[in-house]
C-alpha positions as CSV (number, residue, x, y, z in Angstrom):
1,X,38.8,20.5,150.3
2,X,41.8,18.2,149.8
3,X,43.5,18.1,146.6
4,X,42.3,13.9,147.2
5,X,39.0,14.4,148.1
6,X,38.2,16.9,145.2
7,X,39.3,14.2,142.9
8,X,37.0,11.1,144.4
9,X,34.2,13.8,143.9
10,X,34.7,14.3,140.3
11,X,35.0,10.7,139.9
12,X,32.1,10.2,141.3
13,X,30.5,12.6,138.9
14,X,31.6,11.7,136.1
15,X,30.5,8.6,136.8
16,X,27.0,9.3,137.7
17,X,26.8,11.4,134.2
18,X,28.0,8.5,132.0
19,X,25.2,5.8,133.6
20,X,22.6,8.3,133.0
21,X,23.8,8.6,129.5
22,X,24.0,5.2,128.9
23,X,20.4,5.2,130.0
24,X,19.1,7.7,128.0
25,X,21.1,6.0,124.9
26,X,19.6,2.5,125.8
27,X,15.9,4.2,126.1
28,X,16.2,5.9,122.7
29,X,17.8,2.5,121.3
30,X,14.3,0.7,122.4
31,X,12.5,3.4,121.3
32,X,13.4,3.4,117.7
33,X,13.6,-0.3,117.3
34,X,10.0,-0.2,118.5
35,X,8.8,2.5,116.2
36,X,10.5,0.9,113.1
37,X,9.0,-2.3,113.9
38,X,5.6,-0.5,114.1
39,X,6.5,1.2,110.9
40,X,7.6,-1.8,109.5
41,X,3.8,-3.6,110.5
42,X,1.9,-0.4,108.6
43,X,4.1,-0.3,105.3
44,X,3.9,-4.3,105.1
45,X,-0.1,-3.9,105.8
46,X,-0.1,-1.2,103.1
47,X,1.9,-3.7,100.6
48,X,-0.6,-6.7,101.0
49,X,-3.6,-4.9,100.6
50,X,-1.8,-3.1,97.2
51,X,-1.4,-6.6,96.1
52,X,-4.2,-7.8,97.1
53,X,-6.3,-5.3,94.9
54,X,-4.2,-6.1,91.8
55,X,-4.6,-9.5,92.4
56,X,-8.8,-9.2,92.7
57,X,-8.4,-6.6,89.2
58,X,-6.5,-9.5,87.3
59,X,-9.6,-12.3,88.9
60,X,-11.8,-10.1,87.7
61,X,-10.3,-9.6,84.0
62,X,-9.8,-13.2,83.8
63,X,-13.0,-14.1,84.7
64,X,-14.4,-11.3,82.3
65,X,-12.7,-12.4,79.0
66,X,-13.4,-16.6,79.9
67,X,-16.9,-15.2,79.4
68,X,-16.4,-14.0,75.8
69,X,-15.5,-15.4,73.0
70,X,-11.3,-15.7,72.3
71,X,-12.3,-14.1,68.7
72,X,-12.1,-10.5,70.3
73,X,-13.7,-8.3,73.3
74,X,-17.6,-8.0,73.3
75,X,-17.7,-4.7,71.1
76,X,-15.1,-5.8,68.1
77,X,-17.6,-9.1,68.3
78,X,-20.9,-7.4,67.4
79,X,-18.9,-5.5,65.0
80,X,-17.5,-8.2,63.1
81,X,-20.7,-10.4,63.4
82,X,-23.0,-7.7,62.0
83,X,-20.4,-5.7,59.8
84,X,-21.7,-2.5,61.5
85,X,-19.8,-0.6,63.6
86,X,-23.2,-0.4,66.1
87,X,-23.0,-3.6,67.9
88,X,-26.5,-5.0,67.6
89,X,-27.8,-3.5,64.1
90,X,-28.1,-5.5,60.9
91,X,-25.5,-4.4,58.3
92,X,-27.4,-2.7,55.0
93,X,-27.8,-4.7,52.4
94,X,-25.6,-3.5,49.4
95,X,-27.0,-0.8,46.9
96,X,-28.9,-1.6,44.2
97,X,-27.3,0.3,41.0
98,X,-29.3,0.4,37.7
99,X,-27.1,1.7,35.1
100,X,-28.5,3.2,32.2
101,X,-27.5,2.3,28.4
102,X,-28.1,5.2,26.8
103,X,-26.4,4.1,23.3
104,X,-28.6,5.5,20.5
105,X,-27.3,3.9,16.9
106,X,-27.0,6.6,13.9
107,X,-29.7,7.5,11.4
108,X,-28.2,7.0,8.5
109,X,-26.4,4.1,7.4
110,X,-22.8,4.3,6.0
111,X,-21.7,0.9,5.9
112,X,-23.3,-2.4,6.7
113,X,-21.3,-5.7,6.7
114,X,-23.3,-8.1,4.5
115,X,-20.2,-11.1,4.8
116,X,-23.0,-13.7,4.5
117,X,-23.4,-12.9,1.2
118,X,-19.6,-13.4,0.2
119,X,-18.0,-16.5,-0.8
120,X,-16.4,-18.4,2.6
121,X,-12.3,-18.4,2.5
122,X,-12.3,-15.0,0.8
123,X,-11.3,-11.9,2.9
124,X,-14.3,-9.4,2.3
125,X,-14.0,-7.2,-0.6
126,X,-15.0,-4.1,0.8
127,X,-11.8,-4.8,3.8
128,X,-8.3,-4.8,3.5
129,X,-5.3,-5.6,5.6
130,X,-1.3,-5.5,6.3
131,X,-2.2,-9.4,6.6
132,X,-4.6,-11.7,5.6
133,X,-8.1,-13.1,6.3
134,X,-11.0,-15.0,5.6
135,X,-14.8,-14.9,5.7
136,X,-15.5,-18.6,8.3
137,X,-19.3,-19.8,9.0
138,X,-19.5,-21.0,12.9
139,X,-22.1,-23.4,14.1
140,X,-23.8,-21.2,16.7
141,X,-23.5,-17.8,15.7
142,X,-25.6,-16.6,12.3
143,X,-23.7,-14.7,9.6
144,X,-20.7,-14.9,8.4
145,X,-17.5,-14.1,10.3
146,X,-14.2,-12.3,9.3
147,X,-11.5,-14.8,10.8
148,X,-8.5,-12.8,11.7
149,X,-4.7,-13.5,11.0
150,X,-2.6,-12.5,13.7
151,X,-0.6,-9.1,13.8
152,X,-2.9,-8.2,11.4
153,X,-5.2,-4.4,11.0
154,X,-8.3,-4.1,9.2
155,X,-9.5,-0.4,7.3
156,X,-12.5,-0.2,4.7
157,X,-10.8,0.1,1.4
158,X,-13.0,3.1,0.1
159,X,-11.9,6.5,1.9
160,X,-14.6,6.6,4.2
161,X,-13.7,9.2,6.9
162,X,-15.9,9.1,10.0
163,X,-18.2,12.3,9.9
164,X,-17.8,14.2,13.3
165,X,-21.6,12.7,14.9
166,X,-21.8,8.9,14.1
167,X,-22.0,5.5,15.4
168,X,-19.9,2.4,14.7
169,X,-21.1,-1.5,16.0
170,X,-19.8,-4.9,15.4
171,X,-19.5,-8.0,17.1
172,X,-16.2,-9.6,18.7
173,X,-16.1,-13.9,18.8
174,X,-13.3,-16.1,19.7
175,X,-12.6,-19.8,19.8
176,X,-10.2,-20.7,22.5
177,X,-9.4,-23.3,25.1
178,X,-8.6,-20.7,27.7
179,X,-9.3,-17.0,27.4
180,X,-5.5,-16.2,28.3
181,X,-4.6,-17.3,25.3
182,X,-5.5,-14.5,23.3
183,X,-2.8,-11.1,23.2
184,X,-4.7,-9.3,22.7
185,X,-7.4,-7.2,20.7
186,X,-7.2,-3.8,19.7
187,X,-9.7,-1.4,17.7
188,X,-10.2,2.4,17.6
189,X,-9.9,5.1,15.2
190,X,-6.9,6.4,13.5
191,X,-5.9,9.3,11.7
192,X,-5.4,7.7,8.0
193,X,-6.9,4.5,6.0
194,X,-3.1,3.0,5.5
195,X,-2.6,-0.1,6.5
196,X,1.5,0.0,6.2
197,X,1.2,-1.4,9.5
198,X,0.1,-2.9,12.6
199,X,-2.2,-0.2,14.4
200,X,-0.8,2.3,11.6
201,X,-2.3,5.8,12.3
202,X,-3.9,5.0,15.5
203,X,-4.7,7.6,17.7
204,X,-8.1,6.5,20.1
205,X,-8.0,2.5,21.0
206,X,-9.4,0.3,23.1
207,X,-7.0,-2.9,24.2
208,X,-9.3,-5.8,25.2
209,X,-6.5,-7.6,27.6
210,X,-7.7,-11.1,27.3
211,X,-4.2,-12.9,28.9
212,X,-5.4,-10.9,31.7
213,X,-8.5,-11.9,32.1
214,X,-10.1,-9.0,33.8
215,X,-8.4,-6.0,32.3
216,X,-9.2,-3.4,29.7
217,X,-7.0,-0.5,28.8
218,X,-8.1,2.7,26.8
219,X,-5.6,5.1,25.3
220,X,-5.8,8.6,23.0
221,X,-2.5,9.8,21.9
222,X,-3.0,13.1,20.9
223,X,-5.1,13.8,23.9
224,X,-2.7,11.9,26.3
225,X,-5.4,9.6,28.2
226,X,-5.0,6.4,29.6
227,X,-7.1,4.5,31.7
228,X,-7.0,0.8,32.9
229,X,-10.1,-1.1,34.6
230,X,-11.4,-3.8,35.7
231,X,-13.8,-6.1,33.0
232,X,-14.6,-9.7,33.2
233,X,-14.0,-10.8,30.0
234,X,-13.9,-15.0,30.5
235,X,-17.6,-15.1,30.1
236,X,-16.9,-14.4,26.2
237,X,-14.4,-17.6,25.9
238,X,-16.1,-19.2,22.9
239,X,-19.0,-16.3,23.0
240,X,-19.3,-13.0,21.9
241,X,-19.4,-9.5,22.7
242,X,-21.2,-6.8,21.3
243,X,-19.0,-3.3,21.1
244,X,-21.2,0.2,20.7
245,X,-19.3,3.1,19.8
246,X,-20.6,6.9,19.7
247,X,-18.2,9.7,18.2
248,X,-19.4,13.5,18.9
249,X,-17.4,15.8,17.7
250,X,-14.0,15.2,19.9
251,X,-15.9,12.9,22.3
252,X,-16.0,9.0,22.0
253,X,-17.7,7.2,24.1
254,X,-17.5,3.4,24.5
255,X,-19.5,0.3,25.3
256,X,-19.0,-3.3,26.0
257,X,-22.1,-5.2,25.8
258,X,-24.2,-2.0,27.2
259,X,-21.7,-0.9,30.0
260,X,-19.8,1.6,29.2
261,X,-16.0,1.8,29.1
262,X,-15.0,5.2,28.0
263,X,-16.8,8.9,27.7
264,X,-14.2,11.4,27.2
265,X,-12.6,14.0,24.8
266,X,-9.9,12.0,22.9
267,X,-9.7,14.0,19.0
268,X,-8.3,17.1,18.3
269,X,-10.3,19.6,16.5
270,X,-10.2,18.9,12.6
271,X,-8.6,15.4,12.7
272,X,-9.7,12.8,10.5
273,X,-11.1,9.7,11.9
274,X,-11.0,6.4,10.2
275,X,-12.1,2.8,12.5
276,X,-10.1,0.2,12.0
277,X,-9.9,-3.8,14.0
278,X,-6.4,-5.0,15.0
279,X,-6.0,-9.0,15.3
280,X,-3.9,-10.3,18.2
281,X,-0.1,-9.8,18.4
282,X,-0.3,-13.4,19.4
283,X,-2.7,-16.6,19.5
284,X,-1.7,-19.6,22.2
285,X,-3.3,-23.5,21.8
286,X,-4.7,-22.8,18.0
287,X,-7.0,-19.9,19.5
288,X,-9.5,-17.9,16.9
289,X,-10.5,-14.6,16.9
290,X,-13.4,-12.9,14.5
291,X,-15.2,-10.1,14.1
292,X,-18.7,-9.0,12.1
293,X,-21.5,-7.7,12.0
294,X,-20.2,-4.3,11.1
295,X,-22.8,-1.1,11.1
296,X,-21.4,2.5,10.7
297,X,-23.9,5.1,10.7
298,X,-24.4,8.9,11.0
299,X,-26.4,11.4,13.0
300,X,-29.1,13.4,11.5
């Protein structure tokens, strides 16, 4: 073959093989635009039914919570209108607690307050104070009262130690405008009958916290106790309050107009015990506070 010929041929060839590639590339061009447009159809599909579903959830939740009240979902409802955590059952009705006063007053008498049968504006013979005091009648209230002085203490004047089984009582009054006004009142049992001082020898008291209201504190030094709790004491504005005490041995136990206050050991063994009444440390708006009706007696 001619050197001329041989090249038309492979012209002609090459030709040929460069069409049918352009084919094939134009085929597989079609091909793939077709099957990504089919793709593109599924995956969109797949989207709007995904969106469709969450939008027929939140329908559903919205229409769900329009039918129940805004306070909370069904459950927390029945909960809070019952106050059981069972939706549907009636709460119990709260427990009835009878408390038992189981005060028994001593035997034997020791002492008995007989201020009515003292002259008025004298402070009781039988008392004595770091202060001063005097015996006031009040419209209301029998007897004769021992009105306090403030930041004053009150002992027996004989040397009457407390035997180790007895019982003390006497009866708290005040005349105030506001219970606040009274800081406050103090009796207990100390370790001598001096009264050198405020409070001198205490070592078992109770603090009646009237500028608080609600509040009563009991404290033994030697035994380190404190305790604080709740009392309501503005129901005895202008009244009074009854106060039961109960010594065994190095156990005192305490009562506020039959409730008591304080059970618990607060002596050490052998000490002497002598009761005494403290007068505010201060007295707002011309408030009064007395004290009477004085019984100290021992166990058989």
């Amino acid at each position: 073959m001619k050197p001329a010929a041989h090249g038309r041929h492979w012209k002609a060839h090459m030709s040929d093989i460069f069409v049918k590639r352009g084919l094939l590339l134009a085929a597989a061009v079609v091909c793939s635009v077709t099957v990504h447009a089919q793709f593109g159809n599924v995956l969109q599909k797949a989207k709007d039914k995904a969106a469709q579903k969450a939008q027929d959830a939140i329908d559903k939740k919205m229409s769900s919570s329009s039918s129940t009240p805004t306070s909370g979902t069904g459950t927390d409802n029945a909960t809070a209108s019952t106050g059981s955590t069972t939706a549907g059952t009636q709460p119990r009705k709260r427990l009835n607690v009878e408390s038992v006063f189981d005060f028994v007053p001593g035997d034997t008498v020791l002492y008995a307050s007989g201020f009515d049968k003292q002259p008025a504006g004298a402070l009781p013979a039988e008392w004595k104070t770091n202060g001063s005091g005097q015996l006031v009648n009040i419209s209301g209230f029998p007897g004769a009262w021992l009105q306090v002085q403030v930041n004053s203490t009150y002992k027996l004047k004989q040397n009457l130690y407390l035997p180790s089984h007895c019982s003390i009582e006497f009866d708290i009054l005040n005349s105030v405008d506001q219970i606040k006004d009274i800081y406050p009142v103090q009796f207990g049992i100390a370790e001598n009958n001096s009264v050198a001082g405020w409070n001198e020898g205490d070592i078992s008291n109770v603090q009646l916290e009237y500028y608080n209201k609600d509040e009563v504190v009991t404290f033994a030094g030697p035994t380190d106790k404190y305790n604080s709790l709740k009392f309501d004491l503005e129901p005895y504005a202008n009244d009074k309050m009854h106060v039961s005490i109960e010594i065994n041995g190095n156990n005192m136990k305490v009562y506020l107009e039959k409730q008591k206050i304080l059970d618990a050991q607060v002596f050490r063994d052998g000490v002497k015990k002598y009761f005494y009444f403290s007068s505010p440390l201060r007295l707002d708006n011309d408030a009064k506070v007395f004290f009477g009706n004085v019984r100290m007696a021992k166990y058989k």
